[in-house]
C-alpha positions as CSV (number, residue, x, y, z in Angstrom):
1,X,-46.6,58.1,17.8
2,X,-46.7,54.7,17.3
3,X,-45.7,53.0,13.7
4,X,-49.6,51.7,13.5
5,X,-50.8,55.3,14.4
6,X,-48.8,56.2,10.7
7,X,-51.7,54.2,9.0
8,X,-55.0,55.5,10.5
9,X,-57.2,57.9,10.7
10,X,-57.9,57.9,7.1
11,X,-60.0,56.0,4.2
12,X,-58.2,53.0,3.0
13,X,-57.9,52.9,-0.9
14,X,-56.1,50.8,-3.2
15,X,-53.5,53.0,-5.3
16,X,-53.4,51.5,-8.4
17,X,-49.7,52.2,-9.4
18,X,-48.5,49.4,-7.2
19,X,-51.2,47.9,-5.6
20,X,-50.5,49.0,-1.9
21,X,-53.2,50.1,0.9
22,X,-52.7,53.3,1.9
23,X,-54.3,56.2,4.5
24,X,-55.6,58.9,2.9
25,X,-58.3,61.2,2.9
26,X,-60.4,62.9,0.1
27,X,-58.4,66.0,0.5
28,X,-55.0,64.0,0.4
29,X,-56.4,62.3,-3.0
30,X,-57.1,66.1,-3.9
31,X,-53.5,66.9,-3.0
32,X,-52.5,63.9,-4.9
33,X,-54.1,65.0,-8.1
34,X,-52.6,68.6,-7.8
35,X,-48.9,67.2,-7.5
36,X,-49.4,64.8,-10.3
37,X,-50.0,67.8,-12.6
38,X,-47.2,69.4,-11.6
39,X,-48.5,72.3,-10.1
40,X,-46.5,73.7,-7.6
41,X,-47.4,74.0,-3.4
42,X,-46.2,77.1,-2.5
43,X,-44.1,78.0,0.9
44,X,-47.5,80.1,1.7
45,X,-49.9,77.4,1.1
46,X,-48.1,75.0,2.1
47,X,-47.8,76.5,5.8
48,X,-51.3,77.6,5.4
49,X,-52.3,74.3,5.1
50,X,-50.3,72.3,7.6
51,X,-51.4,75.0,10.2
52,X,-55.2,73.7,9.0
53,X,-54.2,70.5,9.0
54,X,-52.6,70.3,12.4
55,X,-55.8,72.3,14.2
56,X,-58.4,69.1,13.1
57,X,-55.6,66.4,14.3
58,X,-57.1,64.0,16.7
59,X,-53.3,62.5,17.8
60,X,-51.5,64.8,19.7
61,X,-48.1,64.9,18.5
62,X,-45.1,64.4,20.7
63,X,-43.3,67.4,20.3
64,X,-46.1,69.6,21.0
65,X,-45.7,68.3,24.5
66,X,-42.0,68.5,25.0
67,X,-41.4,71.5,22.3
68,X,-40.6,71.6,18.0
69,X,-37.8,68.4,18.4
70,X,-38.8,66.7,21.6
71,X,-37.9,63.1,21.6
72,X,-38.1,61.4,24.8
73,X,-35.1,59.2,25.4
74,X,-37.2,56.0,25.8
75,X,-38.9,56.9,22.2
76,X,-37.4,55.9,18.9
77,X,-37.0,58.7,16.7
78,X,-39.2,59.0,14.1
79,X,-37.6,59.2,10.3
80,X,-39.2,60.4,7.1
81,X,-36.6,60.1,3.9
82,X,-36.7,62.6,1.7
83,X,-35.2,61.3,-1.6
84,X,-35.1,57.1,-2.1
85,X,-32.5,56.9,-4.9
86,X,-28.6,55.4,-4.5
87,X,-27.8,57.1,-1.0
88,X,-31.2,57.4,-0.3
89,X,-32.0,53.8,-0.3
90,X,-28.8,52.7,1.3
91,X,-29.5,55.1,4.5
92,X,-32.7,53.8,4.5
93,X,-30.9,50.2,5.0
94,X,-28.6,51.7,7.5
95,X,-31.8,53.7,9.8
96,X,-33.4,49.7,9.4
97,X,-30.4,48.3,11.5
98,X,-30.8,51.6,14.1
99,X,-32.3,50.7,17.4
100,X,-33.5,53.9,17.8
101,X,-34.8,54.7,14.6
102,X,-38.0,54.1,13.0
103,X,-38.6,55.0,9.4
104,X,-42.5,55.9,9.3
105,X,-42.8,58.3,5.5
106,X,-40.8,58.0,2.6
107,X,-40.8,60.4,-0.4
108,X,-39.2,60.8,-4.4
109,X,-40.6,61.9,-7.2
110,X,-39.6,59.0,-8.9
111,X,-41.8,55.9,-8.0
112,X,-38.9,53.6,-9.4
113,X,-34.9,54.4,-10.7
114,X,-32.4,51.9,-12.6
115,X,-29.2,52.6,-11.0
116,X,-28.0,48.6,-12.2
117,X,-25.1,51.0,-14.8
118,X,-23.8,53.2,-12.2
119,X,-21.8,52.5,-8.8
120,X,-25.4,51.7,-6.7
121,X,-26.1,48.5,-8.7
122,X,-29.6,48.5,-8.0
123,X,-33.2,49.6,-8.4
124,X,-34.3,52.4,-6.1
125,X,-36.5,54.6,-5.9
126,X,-40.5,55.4,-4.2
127,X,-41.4,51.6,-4.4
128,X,-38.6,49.7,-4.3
129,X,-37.9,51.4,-0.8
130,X,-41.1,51.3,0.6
131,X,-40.7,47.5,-0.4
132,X,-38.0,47.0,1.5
133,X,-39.0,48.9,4.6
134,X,-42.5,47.4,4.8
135,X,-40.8,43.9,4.4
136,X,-38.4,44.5,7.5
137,X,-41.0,46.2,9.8
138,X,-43.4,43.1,8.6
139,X,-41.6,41.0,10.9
140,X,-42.3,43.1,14.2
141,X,-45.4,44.8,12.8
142,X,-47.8,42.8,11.4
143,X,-50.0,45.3,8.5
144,X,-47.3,47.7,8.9
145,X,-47.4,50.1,5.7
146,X,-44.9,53.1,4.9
147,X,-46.8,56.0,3.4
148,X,-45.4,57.1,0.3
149,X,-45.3,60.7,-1.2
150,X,-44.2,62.8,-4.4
151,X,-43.5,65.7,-2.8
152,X,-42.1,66.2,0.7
153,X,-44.1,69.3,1.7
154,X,-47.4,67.2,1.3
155,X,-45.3,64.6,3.6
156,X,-44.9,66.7,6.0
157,X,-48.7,68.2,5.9
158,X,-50.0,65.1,6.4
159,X,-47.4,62.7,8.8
160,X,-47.6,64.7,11.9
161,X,-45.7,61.9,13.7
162,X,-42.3,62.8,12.1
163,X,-39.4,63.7,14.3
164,X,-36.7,64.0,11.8
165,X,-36.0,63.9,8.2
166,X,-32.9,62.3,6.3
167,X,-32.5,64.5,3.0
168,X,-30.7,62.4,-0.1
169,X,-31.6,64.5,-3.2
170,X,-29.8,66.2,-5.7
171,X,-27.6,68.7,-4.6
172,X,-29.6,71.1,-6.1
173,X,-32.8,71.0,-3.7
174,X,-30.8,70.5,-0.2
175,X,-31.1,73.8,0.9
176,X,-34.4,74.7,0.0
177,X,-35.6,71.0,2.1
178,X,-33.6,71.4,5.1
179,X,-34.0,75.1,6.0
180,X,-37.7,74.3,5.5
181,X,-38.1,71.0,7.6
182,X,-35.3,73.0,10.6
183,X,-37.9,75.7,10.7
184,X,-41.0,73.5,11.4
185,X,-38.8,72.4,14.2
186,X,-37.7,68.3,13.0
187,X,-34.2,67.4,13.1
188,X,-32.6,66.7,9.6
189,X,-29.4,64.2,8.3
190,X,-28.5,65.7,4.8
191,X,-26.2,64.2,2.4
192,X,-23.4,65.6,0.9
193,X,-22.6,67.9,-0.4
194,X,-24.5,70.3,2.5
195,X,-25.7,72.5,-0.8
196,X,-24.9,73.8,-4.1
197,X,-23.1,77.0,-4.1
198,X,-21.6,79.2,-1.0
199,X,-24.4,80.9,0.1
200,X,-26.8,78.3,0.3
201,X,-24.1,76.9,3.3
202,X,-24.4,80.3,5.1
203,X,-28.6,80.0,4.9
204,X,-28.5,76.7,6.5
205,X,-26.0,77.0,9.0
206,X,-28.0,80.7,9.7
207,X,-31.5,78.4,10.7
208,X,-29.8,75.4,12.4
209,X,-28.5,77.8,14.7
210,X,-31.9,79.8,15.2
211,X,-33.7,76.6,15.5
212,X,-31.3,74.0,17.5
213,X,-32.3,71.4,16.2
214,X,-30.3,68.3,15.9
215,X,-28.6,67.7,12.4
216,X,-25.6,66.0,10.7
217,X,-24.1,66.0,7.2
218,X,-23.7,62.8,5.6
219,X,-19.9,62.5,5.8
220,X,-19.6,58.9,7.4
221,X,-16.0,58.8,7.3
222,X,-16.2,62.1,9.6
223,X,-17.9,59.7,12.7
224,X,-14.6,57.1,12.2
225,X,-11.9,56.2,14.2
226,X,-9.0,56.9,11.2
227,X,-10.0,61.0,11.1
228,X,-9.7,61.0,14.7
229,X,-6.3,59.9,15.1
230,X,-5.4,61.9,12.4
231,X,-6.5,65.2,14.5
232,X,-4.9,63.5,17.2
233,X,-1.8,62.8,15.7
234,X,-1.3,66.6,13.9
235,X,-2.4,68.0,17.7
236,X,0.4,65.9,18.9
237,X,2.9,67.0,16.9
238,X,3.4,63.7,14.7
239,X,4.5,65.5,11.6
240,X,5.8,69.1,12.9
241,X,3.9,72.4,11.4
242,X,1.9,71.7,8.4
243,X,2.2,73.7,5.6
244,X,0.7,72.0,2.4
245,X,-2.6,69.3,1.9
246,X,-3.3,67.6,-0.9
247,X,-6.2,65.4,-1.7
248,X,-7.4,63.7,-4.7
249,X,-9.8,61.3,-6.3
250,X,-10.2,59.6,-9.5
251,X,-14.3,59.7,-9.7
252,X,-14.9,59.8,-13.0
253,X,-17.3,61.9,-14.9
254,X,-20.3,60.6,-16.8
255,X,-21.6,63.8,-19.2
256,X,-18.7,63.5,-22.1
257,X,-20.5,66.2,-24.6
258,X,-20.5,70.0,-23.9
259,X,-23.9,71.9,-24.1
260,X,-27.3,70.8,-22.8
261,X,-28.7,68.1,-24.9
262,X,-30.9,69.2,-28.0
263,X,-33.2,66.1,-27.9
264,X,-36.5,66.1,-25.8
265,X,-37.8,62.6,-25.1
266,X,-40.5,62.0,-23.2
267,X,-40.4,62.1,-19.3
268,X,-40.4,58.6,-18.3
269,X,-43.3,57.5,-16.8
270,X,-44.0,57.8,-12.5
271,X,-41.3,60.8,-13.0
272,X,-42.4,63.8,-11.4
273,X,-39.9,66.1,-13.4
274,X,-41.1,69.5,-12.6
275,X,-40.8,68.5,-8.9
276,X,-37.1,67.1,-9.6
277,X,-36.3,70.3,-11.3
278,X,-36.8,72.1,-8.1
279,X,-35.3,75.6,-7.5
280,X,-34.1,75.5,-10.7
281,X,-35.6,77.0,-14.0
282,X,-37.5,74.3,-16.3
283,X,-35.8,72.9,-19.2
284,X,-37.1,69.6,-21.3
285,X,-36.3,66.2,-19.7
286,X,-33.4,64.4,-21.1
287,X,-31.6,61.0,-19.6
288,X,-28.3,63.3,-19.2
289,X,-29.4,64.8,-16.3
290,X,-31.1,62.3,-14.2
291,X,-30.7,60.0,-12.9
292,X,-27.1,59.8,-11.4
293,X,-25.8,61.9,-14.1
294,X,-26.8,65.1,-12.7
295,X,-23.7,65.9,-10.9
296,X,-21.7,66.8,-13.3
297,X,-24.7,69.4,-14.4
298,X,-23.6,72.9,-12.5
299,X,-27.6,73.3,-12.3
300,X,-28.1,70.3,-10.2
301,X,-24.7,69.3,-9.0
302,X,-21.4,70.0,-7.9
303,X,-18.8,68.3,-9.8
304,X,-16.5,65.6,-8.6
305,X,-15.1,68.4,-6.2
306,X,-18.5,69.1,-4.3
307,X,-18.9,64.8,-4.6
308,X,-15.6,63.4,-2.7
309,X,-13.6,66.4,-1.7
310,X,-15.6,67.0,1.3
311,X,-15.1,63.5,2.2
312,X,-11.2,63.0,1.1
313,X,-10.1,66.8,2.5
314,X,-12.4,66.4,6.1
315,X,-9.6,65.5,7.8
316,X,-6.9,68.7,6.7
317,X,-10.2,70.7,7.5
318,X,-10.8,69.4,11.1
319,X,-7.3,69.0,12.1
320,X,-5.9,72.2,10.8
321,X,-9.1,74.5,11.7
322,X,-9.5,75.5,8.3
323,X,-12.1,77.5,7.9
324,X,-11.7,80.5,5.1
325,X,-9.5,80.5,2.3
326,X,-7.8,83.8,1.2
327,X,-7.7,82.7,-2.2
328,X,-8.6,80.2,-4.8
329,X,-8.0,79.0,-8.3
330,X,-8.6,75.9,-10.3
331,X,-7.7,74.8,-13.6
332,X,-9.3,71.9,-15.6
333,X,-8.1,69.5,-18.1
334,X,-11.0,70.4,-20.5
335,X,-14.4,69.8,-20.8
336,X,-15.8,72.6,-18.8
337,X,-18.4,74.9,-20.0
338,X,-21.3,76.8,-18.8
339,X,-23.3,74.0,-18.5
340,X,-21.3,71.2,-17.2
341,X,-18.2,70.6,-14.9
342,X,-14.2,69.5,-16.1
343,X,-13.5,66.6,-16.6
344,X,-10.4,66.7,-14.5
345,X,-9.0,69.4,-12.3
346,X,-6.5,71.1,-9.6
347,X,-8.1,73.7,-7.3
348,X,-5.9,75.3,-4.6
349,X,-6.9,76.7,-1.5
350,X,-4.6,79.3,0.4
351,X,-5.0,79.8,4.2
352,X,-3.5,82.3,6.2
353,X,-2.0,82.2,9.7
354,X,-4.8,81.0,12.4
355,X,-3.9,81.6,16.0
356,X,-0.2,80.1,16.1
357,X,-1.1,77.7,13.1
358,X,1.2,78.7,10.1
359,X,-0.5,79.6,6.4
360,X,-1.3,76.3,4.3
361,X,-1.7,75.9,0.6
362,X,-4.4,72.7,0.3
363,X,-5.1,71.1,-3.5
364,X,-7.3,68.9,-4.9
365,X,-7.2,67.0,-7.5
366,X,-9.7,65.2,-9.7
367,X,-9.9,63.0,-12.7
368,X,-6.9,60.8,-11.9
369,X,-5.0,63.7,-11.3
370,X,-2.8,63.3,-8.4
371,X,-0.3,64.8,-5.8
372,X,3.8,63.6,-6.9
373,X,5.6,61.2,-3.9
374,X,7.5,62.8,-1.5
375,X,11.0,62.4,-2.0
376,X,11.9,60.5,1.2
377,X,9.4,57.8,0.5
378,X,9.5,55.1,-1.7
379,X,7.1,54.8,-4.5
380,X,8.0,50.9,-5.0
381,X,6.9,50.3,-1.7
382,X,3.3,49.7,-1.5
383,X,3.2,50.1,2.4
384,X,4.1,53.7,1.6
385,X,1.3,54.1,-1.2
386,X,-0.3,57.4,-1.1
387,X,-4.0,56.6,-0.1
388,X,-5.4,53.6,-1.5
389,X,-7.5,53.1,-4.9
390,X,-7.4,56.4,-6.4
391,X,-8.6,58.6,-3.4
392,X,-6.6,60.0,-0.3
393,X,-5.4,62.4,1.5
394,X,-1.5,64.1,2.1
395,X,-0.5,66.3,4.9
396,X,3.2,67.2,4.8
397,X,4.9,68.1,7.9
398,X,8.3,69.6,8.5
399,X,9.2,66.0,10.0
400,X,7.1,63.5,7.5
401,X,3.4,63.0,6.5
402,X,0.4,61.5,7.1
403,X,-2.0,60.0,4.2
404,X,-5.0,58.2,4.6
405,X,-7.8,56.8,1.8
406,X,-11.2,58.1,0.8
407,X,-12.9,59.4,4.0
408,X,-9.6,59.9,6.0
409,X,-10.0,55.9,6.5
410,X,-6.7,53.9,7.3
411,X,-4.5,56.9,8.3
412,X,-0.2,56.1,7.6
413,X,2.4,58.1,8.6
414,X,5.1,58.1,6.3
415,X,7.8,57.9,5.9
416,X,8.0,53.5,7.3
417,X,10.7,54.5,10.1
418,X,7.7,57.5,11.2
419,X,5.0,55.0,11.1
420,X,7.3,52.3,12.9
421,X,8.8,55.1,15.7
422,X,5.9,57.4,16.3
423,X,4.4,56.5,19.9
424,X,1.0,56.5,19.4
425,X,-1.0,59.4,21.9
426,X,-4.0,58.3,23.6
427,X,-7.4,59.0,22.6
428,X,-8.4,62.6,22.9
429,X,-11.3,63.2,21.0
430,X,-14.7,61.0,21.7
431,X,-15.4,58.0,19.5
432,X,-19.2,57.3,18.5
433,X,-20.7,54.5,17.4
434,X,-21.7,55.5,14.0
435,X,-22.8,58.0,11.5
436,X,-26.5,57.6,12.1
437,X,-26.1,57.1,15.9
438,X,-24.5,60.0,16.5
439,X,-27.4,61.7,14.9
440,X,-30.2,59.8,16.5
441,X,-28.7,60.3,19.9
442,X,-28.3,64.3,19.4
443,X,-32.0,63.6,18.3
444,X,-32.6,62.9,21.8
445,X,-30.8,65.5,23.3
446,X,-27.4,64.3,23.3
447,X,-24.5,65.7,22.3
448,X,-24.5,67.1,18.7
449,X,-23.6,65.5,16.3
450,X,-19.5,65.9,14.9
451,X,-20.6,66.8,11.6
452,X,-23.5,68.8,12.5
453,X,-24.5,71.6,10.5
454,X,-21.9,74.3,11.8
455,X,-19.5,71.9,10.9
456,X,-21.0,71.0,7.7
457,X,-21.7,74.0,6.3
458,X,-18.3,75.7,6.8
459,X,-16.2,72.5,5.2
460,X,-19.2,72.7,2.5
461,X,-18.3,76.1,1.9
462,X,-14.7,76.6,1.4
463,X,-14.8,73.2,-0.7
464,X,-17.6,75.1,-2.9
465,X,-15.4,78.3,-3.8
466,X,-13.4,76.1,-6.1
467,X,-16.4,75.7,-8.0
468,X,-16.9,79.5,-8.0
469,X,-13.2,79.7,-9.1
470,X,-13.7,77.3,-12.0
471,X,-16.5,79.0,-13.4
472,X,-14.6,82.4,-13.0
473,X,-11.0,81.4,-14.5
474,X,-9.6,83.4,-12.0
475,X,-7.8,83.4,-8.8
476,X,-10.0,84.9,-7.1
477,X,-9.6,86.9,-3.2
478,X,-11.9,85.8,-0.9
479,X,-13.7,88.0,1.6
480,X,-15.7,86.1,3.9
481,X,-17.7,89.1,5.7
482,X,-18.8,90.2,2.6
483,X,-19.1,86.7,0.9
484,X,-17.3,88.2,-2.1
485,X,-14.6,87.5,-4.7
486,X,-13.5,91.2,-4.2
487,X,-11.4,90.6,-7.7
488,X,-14.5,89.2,-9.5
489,X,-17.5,90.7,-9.5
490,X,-18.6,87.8,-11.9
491,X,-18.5,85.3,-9.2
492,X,-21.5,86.6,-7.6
493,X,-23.6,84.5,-9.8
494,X,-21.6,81.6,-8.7
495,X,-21.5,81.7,-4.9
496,X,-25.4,82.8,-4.7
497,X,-28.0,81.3,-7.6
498,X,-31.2,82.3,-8.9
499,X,-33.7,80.1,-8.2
500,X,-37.7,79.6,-9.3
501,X,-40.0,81.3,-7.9
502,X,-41.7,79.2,-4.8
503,X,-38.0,77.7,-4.1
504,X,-37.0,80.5,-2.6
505,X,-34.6,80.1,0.1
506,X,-35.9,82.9,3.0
């Protein structure tokens, strides 16, 4: 389906939050005035309706000629965002510069977000995006105009054109999105972390494999060159057997009180909160949890661990075939309660022997916590830093170590007469031309993607038990069959949540 065809067959009207033509129909106003109440769409009528919806469709859809996913490789694949704030805006920037892309729906609940006081510097958000996307396409479309939606299941109702969707809400709500949009057979990019608790990683990974379609988790650092040649390099031998990871970041954390907030101001206005709130039980609006804020909620996020460890720790993961831990335990430096994350912390992963790969302790560290310097290597010596600007990564060898910075990037061996010595092994694993590409050519039948889903969801996982060892003070023994801290029975409520009913992950 063509862009233009995203902008017919309906009534034209004027929507007087921001002055826009848009298509819609009567029964899409309807729809409109439904959401706006905050009345949920359930999974039943929501199917109910699409199925309606898609019987009176004059455009044949692409895929029902080549099958749920089909994109022809001459086609562009067509991209609906689901959530426009910080990463949400800045993929949409990224899919812009993607030959192969085509962003033709957007959706958030919130029509506009001030991120200007947080690391996004910027305004984001419903219109802001559509702004910018309607301004790029303006200059090869004339009267091109991105629909714009509230609530992704009415999204997807109505745009029958959509290929895939690229998911960058809270943590809280990626699960209950993607297993949706894989089982009405589009493609989906999450971003990290996969989903909020253990379980959740399981469900997904369960229906990407059901439905094949194409899918990739928003680790960019994971389509580089630097966590390639660190595979490489531990495959070659560089460092000997390794025995002990450490990673570490210094992301702070925002929420500095314990308790949810007591004050309920008003929900700011074009804030769907009830649709925000998602899976999760309603509670009174407060600025502490949205926006930006909300990860270090345990309802809605996942602490700085969930954040940056499945970036910093990708590379120990995919090189050492890590995949469950026998045990875990975390300690914090305070400021953890049932409510909200530490504000600094040490979780420790134990692995035991895999194939004829010895057992490995991993740690992480958060909060400006990090790992001491090796012995051999001097600390004075700032080509032998450990990572670079607070984040990184250690593996340490029998015969030296590697570190890289935040997303495995700028990988060192160490210590300088390594790094110096160490012949270089060529290229074994394929190198892709980027983190979107890779995903819009599996898209199109390609190869999947490197962080796909089966990859995704099993780093996601084993990063996510820390959480459920946090929240346990324990140590607890991992059984992965039974997806059970056989030492805590406690931790169930951890590594599967409750959520509200219609959010229902089945």
């Amino acid at each position: 389906m063509s862009v233009a065809a995203c902008v017919t067959g309906g009534k034209q009207v004027k929507d007087s939050r921001d002055g826009f033509e848009r298509s819609v129909s009567s029964q899409d106003a309807e729809r409109g005035r439904t959401m706006a109440t905050g009345v949920n769409v359930t999974r039943r009528a929501f199917m109910k309706k699409a199925a309606v919806s898609a019987a009176g469709f004059s455009i044949v859809p692409r895929y029902v000629l080549g099958g749920p996913g089909f994109v022809a490789p001459s086609e562009k694949v067509n991209v609906a965002i689901i959530g426009t704030g910080g990463m949400g805006m800045r993929n949409a920037k990224a899919l812009l510069h993607e030959p192969e892309a085509r962003i033709v729906a957007i959706c958030d609940v919130a029509e506009r977000t001030d991120l200007t006081a947080y690391w996004y510097r910027c305004h984001a958000g419903r219109l802001p995006t559509k702004e910018m996307i309607e301004k790029h396409y303006a200059e090869t479309v004339p009267g091109y105009r991105c629909p714009d939606y509230e609530d992704f299941r009415v999204m997807l109702e109505k745009e029958k054109g959509i290929d895939a969707i690229l998911c960058a809400t809270p943590d809280h709500s990626h699960a209950f999105i993607t297993t949706t949009v894989m089982r009405m057979g589009k493609h989906v990019y999450c971003e990290k972390p996969l989903a909020h608790n253990p379980w959740e990683c399981r469900q997904i990974a369960k229906v990407a494999k059901e439905t094949g379609v194409a899918t990739q988790l928003g680790i960019h650092g994971h389509s580089e060159s630097g966590i390639r040649m660190v595979c490489e390099w531990v495959w070659d031998g560089a460092i000997g057997q390794v025995r002990e990871v450490h990673g570490w970041s210094r992301s702070p954390r925002w929420r500095k009180e314990l308790g949810r907030p007591a004050e309920t101001p008003p929900v700011p206005a074009g804030f769907n909160w009830d649709l925000w709130l998602g899976p999760r039980e309603f509670r009174p609006y407060h600025p502490a949890y949205a926006p930006y804020v909300w990860r270090d909620w345990w309802a809605f996020g996942t602490g700085s661990l969930g954040n940056l460890a499945v970036h910093n720790l990708d590379g120990a993961v995919w090189a050492l075939n890590l995949v469950h831990p026998t045990s875990v335990e975390a300690v914090t430096t305070g400021g953890v309660d049932s409510e909200s994350s530490g504000f600094g912390g040490m979780y420790t992963f134990r692995f035991g022997v895999r194939g004829d790969l010895p057992p490995v302790k991993m740690t992480w560290y958060d909060g400006g916590l990090r790992p001491p310097f090796p012995e051999e290597v001097d600390s004075d010596d700032l080509r032998q830093r450990l990572g670079d600007g607070g984040d990184g990564m250690l593996l340490v060898g029998e015969k030296g170590y590697i570190t890289t910075a935040s997303n495995c990037r700028a990988p060192r061996l160490l210590p300088l007469d390594l790094h110096k010595s160490y012949k270089r092994p060529d290229p074994t694993i394929p190198r892709v031309k980027g983190h979107h590409a890779d995903w819009l050519s599996a898209c199109k039948g390609g190869t999947p993607a490197s962080a796909n889903f089966e990859y995704g969801a099993r780093l996601t996982e084993l990063i996510l038990l820390g959480n459920v060892a946090l929240r346990t003070g324990k140590r607890i023994q991992w059984d992965p069959v039974a997806m059970r801290a056989t030492n805590a029975p406690e931790a169930d409520a951890f590594i599967r949540e409750e959520c509200r009913k219609g959010w229902e992950i089945v």
